[in-house]
Legacy VTK file of the C-alpha trace (Angstrom):
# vtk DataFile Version 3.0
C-alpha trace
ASCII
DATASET POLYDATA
POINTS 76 float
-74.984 33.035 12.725
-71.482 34.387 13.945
-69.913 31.763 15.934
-67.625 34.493 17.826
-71.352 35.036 19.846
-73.302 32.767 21.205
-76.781 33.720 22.017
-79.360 32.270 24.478
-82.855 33.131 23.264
-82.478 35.883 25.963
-80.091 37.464 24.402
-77.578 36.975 26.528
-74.055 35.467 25.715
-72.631 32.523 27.011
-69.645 33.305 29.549
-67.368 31.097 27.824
-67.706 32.132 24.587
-67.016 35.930 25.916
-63.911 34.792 27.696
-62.668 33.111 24.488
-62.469 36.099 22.431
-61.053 38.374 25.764
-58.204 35.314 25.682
-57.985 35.990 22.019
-57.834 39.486 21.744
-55.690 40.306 24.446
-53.296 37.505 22.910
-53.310 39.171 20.080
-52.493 42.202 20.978
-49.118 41.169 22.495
-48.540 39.533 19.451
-48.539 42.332 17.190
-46.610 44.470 20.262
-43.973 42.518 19.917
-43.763 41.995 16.381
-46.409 44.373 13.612
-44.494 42.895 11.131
-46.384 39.725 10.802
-49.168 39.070 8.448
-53.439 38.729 9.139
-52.318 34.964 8.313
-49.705 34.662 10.672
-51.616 36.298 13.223
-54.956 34.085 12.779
-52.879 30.830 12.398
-51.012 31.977 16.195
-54.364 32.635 18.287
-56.130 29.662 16.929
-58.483 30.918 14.264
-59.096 30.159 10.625
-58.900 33.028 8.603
-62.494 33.012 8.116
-63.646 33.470 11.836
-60.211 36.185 11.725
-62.014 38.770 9.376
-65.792 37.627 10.761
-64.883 37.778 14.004
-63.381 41.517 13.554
-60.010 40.211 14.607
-58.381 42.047 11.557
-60.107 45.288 12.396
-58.478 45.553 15.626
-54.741 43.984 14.075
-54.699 46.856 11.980
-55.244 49.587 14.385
-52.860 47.353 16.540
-50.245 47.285 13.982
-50.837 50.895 12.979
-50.520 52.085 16.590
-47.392 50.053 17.275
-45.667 50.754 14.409
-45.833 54.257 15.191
-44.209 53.760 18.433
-41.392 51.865 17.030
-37.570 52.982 17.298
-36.934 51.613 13.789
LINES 1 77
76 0 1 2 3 4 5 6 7 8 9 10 11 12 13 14 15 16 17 18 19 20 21 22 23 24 25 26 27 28 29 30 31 32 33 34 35 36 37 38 39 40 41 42 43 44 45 46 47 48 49 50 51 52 53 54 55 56 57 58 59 60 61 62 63 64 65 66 67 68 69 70 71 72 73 74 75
């Protein structure tokens, strides 16, 4: 079972779980404003995730398109 979403038998997610990977995401999204240079690696190690919960957790799916978009807006 992904650990990214915890399920009640309802169905429903825990709260906490949902505002973990909001936290994450958003943090990593400023990371990879501020610098698309840096590696899935890098990335994973600075939000607090192994690399294994980094490519479950579709973390690296949204660093690319991230990186892709930012590096497109770049000056250099």
């Amino acid at each position: 079972m992904d650990k990214t979403k915890r399920l009640r038998k309802s169905g429903i997610t825990y709260k906490k779980s949902q505002s973990k990977i909001k936290q994450r995401f958003k943090k990593l999204e400023t990371l990879v404003y501020v610098n698309f240079n840096l590696s899935n690696k890098e990335l994973a190690e600075k939000i607090g995730v192994s690399e294994k919960e980094f490519y479950r957790g579709k973390y690296n799916l949204v660093a690319n398109d991230l990186k892709i978009k930012y590096k497109q807006q770049s000056l250099f």
